[in-house]
ZAPAVEX-29209 format. One line per field, with one value per residue: residue in one letter; residue number from 1; x, y, z of N, C-alpha, C, CB in turn. Coordinates in pm, whole numbers. Atoms other than C-alpha are relative to their C-alpha. Glycine has a CB too. Layout:
<sites>
code [a  ...]
pos [NUM  ...]
neast [X  ...]
nnorth [Y  ...]
nup [Z  ...]
caeast [X  ...]
canorth [Y  ...]
caup [Z  ...]
ceast [X  ...]
cnorth [Y  ...]
cup [Z  ...]
cbeast [X  ...]
cbnorth [Y  ...]
cbup [Z  ...]
</sites>
This chain:
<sites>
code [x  x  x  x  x  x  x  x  x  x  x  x  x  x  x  x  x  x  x  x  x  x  x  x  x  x  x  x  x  x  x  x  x  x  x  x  x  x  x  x  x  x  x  x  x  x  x  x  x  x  x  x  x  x  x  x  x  x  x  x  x  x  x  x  x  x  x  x  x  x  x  x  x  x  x  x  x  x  x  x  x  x  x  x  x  x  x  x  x  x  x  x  x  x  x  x  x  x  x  x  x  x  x  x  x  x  x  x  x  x  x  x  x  x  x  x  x  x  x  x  x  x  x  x  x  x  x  x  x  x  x  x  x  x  x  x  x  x  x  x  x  x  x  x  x  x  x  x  x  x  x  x  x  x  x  x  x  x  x  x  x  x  x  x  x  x  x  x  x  x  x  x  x  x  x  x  x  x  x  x  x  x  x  x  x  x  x  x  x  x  x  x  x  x  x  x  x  x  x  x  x  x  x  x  x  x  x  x  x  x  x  x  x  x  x  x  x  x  x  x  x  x  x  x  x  x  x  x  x  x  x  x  x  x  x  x  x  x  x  x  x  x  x  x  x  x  x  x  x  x  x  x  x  x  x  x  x  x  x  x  x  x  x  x  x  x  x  x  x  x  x  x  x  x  x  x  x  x  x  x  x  x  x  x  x  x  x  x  x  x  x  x  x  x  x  x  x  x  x  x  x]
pos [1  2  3  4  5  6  7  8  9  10  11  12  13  14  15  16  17  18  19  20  21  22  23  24  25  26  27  28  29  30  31  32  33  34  35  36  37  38  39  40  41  42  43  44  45  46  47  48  49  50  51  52  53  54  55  56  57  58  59  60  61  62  63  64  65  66  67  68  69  70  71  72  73  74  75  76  77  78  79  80  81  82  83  84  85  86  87  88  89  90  91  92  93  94  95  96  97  98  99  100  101  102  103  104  105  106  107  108  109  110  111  112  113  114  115  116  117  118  119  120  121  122  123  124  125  126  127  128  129  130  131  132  133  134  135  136  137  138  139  140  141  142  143  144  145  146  147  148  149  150  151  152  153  154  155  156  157  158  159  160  161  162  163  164  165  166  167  168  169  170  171  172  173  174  175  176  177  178  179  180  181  182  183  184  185  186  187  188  189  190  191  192  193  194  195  196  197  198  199  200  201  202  203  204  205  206  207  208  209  210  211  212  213  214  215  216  217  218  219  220  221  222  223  224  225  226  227  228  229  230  231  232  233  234  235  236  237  238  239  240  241  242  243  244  245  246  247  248  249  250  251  252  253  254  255  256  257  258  259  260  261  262  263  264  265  266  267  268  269  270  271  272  273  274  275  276  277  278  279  280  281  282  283  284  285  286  287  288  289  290  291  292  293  294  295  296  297  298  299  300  301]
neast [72  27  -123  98  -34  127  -37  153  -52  -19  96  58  -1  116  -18  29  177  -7  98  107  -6  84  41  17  -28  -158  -29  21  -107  -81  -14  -137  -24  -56  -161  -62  29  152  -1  135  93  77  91  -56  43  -107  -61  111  64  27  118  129  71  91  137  65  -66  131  -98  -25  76  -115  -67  26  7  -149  -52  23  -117  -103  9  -8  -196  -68  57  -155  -73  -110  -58  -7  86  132  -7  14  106  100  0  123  144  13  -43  96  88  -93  53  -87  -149  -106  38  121  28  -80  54  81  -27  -26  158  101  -56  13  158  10  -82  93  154  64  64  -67  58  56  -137  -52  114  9  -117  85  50  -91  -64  128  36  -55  15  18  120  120  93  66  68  122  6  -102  -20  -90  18  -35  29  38  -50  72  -82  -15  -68  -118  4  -68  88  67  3  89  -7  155  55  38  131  18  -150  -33  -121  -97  11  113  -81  -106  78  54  -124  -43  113  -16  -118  96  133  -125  -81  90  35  -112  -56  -117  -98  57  -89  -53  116  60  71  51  -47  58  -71  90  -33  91  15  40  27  -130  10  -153  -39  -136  -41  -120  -12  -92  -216  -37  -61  114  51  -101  -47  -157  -91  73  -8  75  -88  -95  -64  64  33  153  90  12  107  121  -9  80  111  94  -19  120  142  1  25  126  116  -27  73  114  45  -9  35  -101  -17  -133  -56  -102  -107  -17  -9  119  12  153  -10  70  -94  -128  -7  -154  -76  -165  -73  -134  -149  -74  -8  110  -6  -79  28  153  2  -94  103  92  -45  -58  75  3  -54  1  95  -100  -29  100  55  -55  -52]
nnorth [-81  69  -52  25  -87  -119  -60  -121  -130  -113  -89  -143  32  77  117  46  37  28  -87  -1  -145  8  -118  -26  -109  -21  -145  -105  -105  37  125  6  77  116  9  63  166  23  -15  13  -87  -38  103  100  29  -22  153  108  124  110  73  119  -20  -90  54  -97  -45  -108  -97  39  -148  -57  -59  -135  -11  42  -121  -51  -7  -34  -164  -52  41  -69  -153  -89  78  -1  20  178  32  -31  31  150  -10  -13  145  106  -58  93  170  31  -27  72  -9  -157  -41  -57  -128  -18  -23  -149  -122  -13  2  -137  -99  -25  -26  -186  -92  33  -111  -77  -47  78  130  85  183  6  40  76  92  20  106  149  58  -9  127  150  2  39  133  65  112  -44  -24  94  76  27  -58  98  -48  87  42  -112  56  -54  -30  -8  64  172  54  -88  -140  56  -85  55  -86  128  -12  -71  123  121  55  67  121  97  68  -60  25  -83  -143  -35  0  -159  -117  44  -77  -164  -37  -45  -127  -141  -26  -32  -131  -82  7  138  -26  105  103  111  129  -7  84  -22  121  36  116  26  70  42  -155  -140  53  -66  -13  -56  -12  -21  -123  29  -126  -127  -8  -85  -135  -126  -37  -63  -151  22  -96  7  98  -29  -7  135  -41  91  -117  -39  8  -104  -22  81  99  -53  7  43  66  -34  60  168  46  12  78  126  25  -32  119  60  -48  8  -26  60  -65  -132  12  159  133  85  -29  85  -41  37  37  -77  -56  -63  -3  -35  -20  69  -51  46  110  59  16  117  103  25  62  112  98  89  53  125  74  31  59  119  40  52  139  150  -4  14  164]
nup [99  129  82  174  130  76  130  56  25  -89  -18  34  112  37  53  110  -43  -206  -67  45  -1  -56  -26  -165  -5  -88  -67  93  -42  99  -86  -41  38  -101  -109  58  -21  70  179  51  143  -52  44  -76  -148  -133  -4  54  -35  68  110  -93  -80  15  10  -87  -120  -67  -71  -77  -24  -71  65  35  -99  9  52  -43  -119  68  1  -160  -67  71  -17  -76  36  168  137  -22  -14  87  148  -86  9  136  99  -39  62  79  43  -46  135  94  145  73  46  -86  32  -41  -145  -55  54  -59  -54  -10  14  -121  -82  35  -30  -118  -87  71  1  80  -34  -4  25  141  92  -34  51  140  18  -41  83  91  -12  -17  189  93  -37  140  -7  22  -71  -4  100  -14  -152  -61  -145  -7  -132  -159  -127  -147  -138  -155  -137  27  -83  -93  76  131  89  86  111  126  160  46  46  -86  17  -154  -5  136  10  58  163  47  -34  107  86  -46  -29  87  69  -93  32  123  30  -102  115  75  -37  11  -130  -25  126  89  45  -116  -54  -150  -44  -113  -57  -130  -99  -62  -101  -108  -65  60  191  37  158  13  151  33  96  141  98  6  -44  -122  63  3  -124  -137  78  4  -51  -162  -88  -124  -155  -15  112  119  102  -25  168  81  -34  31  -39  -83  4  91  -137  -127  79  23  -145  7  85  -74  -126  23  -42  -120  -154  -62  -130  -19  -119  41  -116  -3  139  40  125  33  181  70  46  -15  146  21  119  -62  112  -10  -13  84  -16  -25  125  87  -92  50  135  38  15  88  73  -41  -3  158  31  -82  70  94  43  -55  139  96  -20]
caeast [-2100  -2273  -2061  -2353  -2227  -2389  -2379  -2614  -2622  -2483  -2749  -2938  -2807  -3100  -3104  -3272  -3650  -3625  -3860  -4213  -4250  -4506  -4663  -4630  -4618  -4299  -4155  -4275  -3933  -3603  -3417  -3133  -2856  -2714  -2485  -2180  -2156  -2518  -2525  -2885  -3037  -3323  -3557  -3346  -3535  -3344  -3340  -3463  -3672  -3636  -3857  -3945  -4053  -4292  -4624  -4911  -4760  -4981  -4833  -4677  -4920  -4617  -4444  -4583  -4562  -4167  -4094  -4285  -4045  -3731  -3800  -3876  -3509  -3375  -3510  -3156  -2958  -2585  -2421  -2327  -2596  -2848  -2676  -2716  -3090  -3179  -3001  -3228  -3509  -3430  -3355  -3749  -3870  -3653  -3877  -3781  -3462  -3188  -3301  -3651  -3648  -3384  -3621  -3926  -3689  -3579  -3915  -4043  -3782  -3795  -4176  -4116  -3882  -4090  -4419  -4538  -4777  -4486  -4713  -4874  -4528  -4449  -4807  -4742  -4400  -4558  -4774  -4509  -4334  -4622  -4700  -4409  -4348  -4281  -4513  -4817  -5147  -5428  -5632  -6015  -6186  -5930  -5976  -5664  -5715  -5718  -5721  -5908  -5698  -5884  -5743  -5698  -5639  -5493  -5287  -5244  -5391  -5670  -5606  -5875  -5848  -6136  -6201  -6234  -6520  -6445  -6154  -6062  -5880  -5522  -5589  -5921  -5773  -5459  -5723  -5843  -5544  -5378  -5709  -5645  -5279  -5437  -5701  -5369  -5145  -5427  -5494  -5135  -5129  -4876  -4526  -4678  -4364  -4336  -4464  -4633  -4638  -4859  -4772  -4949  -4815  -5082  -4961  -5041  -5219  -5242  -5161  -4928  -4942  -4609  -4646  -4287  -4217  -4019  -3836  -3647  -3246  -3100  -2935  -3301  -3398  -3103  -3028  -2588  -2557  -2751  -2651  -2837  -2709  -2585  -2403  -2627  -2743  -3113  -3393  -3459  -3816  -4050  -3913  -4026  -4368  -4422  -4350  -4628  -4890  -4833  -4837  -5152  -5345  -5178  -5359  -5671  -5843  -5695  -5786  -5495  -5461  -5114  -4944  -4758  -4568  -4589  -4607  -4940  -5076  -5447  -5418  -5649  -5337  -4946  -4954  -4610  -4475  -4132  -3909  -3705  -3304  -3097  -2946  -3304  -3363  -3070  -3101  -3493  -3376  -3072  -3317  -3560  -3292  -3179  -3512  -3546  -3248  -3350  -3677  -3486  -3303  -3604  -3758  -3454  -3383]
canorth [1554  1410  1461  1507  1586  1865  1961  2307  2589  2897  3091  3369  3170  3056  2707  2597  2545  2547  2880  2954  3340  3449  3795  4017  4334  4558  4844  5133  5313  5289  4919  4961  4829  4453  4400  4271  3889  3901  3853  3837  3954  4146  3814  3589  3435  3486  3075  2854  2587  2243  2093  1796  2003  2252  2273  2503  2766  2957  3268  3207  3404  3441  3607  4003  4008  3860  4165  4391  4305  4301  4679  4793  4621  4820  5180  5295  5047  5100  5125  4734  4651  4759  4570  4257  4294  4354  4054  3862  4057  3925  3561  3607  3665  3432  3436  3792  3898  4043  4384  4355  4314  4552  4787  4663  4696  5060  5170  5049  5111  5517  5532  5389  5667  5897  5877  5664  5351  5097  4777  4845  4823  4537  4338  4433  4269  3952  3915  4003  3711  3453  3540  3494  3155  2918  2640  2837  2829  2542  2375  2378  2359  2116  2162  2081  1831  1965  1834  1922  2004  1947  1868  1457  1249  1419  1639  1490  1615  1475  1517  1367  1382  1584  1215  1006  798  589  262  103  -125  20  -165  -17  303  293  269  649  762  663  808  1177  1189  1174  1394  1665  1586  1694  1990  2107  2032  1752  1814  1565  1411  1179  844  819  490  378  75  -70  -301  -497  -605  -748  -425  -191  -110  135  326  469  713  744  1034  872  1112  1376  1351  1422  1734  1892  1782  1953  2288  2310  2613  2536  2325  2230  2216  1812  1971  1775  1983  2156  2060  2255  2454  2304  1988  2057  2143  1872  1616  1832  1802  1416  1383  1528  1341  1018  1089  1243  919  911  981  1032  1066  1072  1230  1520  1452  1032  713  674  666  550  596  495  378  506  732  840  1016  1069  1186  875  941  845  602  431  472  263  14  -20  -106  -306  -541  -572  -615  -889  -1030  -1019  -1214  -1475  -1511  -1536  -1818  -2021  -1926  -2058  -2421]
caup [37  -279  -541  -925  -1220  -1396  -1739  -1728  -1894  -1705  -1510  -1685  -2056  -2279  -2389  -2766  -2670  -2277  -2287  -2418  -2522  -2281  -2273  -1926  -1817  -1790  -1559  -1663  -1534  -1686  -1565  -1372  -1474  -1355  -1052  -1138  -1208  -1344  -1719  -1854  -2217  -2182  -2304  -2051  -1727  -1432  -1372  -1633  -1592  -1717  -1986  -1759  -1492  -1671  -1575  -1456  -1236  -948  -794  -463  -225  33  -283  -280  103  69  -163  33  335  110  21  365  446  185  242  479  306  155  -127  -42  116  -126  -437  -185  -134  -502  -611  -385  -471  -800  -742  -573  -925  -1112  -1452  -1503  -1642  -1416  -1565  -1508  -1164  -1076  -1267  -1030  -764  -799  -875  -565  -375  -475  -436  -78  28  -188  -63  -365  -404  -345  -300  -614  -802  -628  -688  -1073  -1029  -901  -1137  -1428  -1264  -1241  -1650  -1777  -1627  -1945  -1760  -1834  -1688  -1607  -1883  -1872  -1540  -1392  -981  -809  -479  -154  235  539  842  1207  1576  1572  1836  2152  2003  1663  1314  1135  760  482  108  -92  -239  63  92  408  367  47  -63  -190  -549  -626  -502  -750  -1022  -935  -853  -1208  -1380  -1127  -1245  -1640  -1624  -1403  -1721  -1954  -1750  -1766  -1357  -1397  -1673  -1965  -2078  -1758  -1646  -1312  -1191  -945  -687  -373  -90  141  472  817  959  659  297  123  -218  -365  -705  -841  -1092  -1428  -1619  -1455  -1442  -1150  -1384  -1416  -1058  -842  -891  -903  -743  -436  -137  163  564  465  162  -86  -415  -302  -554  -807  -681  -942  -844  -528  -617  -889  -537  -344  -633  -704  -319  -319  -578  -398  -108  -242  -120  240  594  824  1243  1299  1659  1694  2021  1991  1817  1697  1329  1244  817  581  400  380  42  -84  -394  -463  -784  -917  -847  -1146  -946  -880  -1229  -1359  -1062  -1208  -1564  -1479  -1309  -1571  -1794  -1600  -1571  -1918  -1975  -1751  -1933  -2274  -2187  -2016  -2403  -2589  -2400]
ceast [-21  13  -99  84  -65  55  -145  68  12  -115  7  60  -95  54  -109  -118  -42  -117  -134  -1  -119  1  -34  77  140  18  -44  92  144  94  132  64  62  99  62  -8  -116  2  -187  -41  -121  -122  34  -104  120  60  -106  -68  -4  -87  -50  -65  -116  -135  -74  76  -102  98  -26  -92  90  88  -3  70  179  93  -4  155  151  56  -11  138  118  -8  153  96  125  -17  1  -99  -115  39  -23  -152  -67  44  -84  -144  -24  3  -144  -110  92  -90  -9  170  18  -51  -60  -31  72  -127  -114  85  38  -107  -66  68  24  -156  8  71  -61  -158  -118  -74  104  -25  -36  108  17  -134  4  124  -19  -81  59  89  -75  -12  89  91  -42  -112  -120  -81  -59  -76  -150  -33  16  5  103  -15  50  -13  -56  85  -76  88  -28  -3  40  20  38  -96  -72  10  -101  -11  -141  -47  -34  -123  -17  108  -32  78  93  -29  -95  73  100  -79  -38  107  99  -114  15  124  -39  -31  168  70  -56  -30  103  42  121  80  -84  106  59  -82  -29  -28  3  -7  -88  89  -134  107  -73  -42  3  26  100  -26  105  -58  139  -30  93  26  70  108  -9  99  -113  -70  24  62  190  25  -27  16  -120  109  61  120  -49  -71  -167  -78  -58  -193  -100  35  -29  -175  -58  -26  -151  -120  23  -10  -158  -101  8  -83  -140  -127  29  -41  137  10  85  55  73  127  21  -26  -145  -77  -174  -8  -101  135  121  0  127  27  129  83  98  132  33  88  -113  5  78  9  -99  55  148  -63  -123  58  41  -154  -35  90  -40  -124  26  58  -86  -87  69  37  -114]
cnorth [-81  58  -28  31  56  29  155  97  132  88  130  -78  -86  -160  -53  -21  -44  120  24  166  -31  190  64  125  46  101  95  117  -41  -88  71  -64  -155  3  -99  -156  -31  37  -48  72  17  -154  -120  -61  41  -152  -68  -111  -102  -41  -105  56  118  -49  105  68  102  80  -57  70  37  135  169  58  -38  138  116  38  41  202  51  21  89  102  70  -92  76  -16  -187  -98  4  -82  -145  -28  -12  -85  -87  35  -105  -150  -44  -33  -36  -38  117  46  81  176  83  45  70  117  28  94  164  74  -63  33  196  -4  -7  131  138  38  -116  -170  -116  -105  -55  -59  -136  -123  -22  -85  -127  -78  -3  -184  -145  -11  -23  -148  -113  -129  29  -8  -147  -13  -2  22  -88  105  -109  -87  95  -101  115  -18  27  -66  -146  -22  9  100  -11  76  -82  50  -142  65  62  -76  -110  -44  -130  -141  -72  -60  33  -14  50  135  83  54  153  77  7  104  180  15  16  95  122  28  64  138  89  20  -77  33  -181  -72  -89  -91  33  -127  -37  -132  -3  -103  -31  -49  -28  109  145  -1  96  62  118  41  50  54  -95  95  105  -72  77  186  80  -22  28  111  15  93  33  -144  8  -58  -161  42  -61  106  -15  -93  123  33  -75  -152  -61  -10  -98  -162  42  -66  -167  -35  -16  -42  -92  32  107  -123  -30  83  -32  66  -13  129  100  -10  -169  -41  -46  36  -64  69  -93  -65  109  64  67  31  50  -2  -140  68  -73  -130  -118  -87  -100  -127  -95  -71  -52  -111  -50  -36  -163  -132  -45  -100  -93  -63  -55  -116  -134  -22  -87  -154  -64]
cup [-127  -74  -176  -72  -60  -132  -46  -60  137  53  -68  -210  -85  -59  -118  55  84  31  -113  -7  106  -14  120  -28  25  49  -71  104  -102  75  27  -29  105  82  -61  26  -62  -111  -20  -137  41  -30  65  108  45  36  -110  61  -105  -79  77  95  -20  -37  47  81  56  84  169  112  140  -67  23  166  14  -68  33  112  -52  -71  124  57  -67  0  40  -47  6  -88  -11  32  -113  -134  56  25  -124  -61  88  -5  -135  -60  93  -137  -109  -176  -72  -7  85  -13  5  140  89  -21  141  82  55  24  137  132  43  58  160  89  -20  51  -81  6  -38  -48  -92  -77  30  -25  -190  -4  19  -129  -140  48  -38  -151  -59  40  -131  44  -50  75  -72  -148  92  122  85  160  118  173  131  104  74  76  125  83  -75  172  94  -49  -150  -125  -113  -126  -83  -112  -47  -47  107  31  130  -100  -95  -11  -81  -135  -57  3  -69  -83  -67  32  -182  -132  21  -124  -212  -19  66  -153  -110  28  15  157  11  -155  -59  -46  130  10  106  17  134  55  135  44  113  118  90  104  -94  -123  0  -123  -14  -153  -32  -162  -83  -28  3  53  150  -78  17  155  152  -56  81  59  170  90  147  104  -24  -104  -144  -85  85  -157  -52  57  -82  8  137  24  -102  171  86  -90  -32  145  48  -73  42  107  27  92  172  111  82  136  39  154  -17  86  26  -122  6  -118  -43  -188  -49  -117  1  -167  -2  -143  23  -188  5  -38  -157  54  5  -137  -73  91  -73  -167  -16  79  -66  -98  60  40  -124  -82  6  -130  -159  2  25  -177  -65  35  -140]
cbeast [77  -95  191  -142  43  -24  -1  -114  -101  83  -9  125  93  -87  4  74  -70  216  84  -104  -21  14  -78  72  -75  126  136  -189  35  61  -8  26  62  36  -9  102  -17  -117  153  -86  -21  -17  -1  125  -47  -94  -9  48  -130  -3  60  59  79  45  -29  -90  150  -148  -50  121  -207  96  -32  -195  -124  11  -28  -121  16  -36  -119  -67  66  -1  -145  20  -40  88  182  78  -7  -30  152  82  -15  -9  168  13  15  28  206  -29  -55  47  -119  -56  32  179  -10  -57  -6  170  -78  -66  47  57  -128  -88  105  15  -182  64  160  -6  -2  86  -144  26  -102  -45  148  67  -164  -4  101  -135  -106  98  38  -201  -44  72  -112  173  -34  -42  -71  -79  83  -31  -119  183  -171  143  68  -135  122  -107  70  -152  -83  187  50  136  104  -8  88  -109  185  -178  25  -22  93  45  -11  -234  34  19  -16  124  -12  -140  66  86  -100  -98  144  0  -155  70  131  -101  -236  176  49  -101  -68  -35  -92  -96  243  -81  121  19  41  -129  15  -120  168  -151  172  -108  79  65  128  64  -178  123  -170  166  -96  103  86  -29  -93  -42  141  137  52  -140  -54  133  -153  81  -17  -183  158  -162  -128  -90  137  -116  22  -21  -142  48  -12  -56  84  37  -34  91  159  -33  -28  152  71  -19  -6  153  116  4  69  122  -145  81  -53  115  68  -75  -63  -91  125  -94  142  -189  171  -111  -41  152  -121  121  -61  87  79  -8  107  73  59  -124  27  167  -57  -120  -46  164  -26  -115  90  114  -78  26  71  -55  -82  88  116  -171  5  100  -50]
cbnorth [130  -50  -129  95  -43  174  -170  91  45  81  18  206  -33  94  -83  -98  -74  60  154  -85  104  -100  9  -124  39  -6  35  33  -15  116  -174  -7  68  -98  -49  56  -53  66  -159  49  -82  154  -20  56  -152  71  -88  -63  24  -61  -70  -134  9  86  -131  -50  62  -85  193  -2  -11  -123  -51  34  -77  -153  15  -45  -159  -111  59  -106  -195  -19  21  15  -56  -63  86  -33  44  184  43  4  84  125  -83  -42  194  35  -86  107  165  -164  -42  133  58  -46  15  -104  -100  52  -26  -113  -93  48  -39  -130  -89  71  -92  -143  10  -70  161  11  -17  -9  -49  142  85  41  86  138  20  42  37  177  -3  34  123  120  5  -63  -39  -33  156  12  -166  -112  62  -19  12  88  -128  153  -65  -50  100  -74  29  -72  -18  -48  105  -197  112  -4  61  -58  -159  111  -52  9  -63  -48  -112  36  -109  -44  -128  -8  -17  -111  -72  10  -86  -172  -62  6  -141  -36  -14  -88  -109  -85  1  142  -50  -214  17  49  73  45  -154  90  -83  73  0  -47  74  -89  34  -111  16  117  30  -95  41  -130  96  -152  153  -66  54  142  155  -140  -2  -23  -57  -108  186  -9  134  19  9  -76  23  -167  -28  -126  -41  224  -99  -54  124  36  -10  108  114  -44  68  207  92  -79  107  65  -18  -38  19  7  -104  -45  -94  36  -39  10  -72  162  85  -80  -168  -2  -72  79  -37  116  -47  -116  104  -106  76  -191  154  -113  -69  111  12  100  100  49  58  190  111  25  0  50  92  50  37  121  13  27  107  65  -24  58  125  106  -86]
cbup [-32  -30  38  -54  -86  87  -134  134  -118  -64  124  118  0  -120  112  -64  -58  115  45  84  -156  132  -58  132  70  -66  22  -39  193  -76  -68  87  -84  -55  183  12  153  51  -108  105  -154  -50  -144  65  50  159  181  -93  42  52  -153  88  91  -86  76  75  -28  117  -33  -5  33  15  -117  -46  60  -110  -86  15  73  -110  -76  100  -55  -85  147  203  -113  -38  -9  103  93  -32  -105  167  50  -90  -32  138  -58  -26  79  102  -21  99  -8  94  -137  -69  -47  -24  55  -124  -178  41  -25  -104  -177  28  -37  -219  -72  13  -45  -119  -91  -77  -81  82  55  -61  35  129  59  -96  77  124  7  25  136  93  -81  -47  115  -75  129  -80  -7  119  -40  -36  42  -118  61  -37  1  46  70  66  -10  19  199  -103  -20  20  69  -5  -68  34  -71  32  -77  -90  -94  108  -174  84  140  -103  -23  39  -44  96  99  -64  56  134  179  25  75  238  76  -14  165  177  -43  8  110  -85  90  10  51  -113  -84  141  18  31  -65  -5  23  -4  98  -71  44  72  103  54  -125  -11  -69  20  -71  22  80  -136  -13  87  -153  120  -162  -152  1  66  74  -123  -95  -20  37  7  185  -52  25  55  -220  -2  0  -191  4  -145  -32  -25  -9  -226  84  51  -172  -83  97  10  -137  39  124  -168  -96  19  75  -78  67  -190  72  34  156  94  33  103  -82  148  -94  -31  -113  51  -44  47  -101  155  4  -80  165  -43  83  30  -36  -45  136  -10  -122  38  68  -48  -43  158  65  -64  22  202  9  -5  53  189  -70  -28  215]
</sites>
C-alpha cells in the first residue's frame, strides 16, 4: 500500500479562499437534519475542491438518473438503511452541504411514496449541484473537442479527433496542441494556474506526444479518504476529469485503429496526458538542477 502524506482539511471544513460564492437554488422543504459523523455549516460543500483543479464544470448526465435510482432503493428502506442511502445520496452531490441534500433527499423521497413529482425534485437537485460548483462555467464560445467512434478493423475501433486532417508530423502537431490547451485555459476549460507541457518522441515506425499536467500536489490530486482495490489513494474526481480533457485536446489531431481482442494498432501517433506525481516532479527538477550545475562549472573553468 502507498503510504501519502496528507495535510487536508477535514471533510465538509472550509478552507480560506478554496470556494467561490455561487448562487443556486434551495429545497423548498425544511432540511433534515445531518447523520451522525457529518458536520457541515449550512454554506459548506460537501467535498471541496482544490484550487489547482478548478475549472468549468458540466453536469454529469448519468447524475439525475443515479439519484433517481438511489430514491427508488430507498422507498421500503429502514431506519438503518435509509440513513445509509442518503449519505450516498449526498456524497452524489458533493457541492451541496450535508443539509441541502438531505433536504433534496427527503423531499423526494416523500413525494415518491406520496404520489408527488419526485424526478422534478431530483432534476432541481442536480442542477443546485452543478451551480454551485466553485469551478464555474465556460468562457465565451469555447467548443470543447470531441471524437468519432466507428467499427475499425475486424473488431477494433476507429477513433479520429474533430481536428484531424490526415498524418502529421508530431512537431507541427505539438504547435496546435500547445495553442488548444491556451485558448481551454482562457475559456475556463483547463484550471489556469498550471503549466501544460507539451513533448514529442519520433521513432523507427511512429511518433509519440506526451502533455504532462505541472502543478497539482499529490495532496490536491488524491483524495485521503478513498482507496482503490490495490489500496492506493483514488484520485480526487476533478483530477480525473482534468486527465480526460487534456487527453482529449492531445489527441484532437489523431486517427486511431486499435484491436479489441489482439495486437494490432494503426495510430496516427501515440497521444498521452497524464498528471505529474510529486515524485516525477522532484525527480524533473533535481535533474535540471543537476544539469544546471554541470553547465556552471563548464562556465566558470
Amino acid at each position: 500500500m502507498t503510504v501519502i502524506p496528507m495535510n487536508r482539511q477535514p471533510k465538509g471544513v472550509p478552507v480560506g479562499g478554496q470556494f467561490a460564492a455561487t448562487a443556486h437554488a434551495e429545497p423548498s422543504v425544511s432540511l433534515a437534519p445531518a447523520p451522525a459523523g457529518r458536520h457541515a455549516s449550512p454554506a459548506t460543500p460537501n467535498r471541496p475542491v482544490p484550487e489547482s483543479l478548478l475549472m468549468a464544470h458540466f453536469q454529469d448526465p448519468q447524475l439525475v438518473p443515479d439519484l433517481e435510482w438511489m430514491i427508488e432503493r430507498s422507498a421500503d428502506a429502514d431506519e438503518m438503511e435509509l440513513d445509509h442511502r442518503s449519505e450516498i445520496f449526498s456524497d452524489h452531490v458533493p457541492n451541496l452541504n450535508v443539509e441541502e441534500a438531505y433536504g433534496y433527499f427527503s423531499k423526494a423521497r416523500r413525494e415518491l411514496i406520496e404520489g408527488g413529482d419526485w424526478r422534478a425534485t431530483l432534476a432541481e437537485c442536480a442542477a443546485a449541484d452543478t451551480a454551485a460548483h466553485p469551478g464555474g462555467t465556460l468562457k465565451g464560445d469555447y467548443q470543447p473537442p470531441i471524437s468519432t467512434h466507428q467499427a475499425g478493423y475486424m473488431d477494433g475501433t476507429l477513433t479520429t479527433g474533430s481536428k484531424y486532417t490526415g498524418y502529421r508530423d508530431a512537431t507541427e502537431i505539438c504547435k496546435d496542441i500547445r495553442a488548444d490547451l491556451k485558448a481551454a485555459v482562457a475559456a475556463n476549460y483547463l484550471p489556469a494556474a498550471l503549466k501544460y507541457s507539451v513533448k514529442n518522441d519520433k521513432y523507427s515506425g511512429g511518433q509519440s506526444i506526451t502533455v504532462t499536467v505541472q502543478g497539482v500536489s499529490d495532496e490536491d490530486r488524491l483524495d485521503p479518504t478513498e482507496l482503490d482495490h490495490n489500496g492506493d489513494h483514488k484520485k480526487m474526481p476533478e483530477a480525473v476529469e482534468l486527465e480526460k480533457r487534456v487527453d482529449a485536446i492531445t489527441n484532437a489531431y489523431n486517427r486511431t485503429d486499435r484491436g479489441n481482442n489482439y495486437d494490432y494498432a494503426n495510430v496516427a501517433y501515440w497521444g498521452r496526458a497524464e498528471i505529474e506525481t510529486d515524485w516525477a516532479r522532484d525527480f524533473r527538477e533535481s535533474e535540471a538542477a543537476k544539469r544546471k550545475a554541470v553547465r556552471d562549472a563548464r562556465a566558470n573553468r
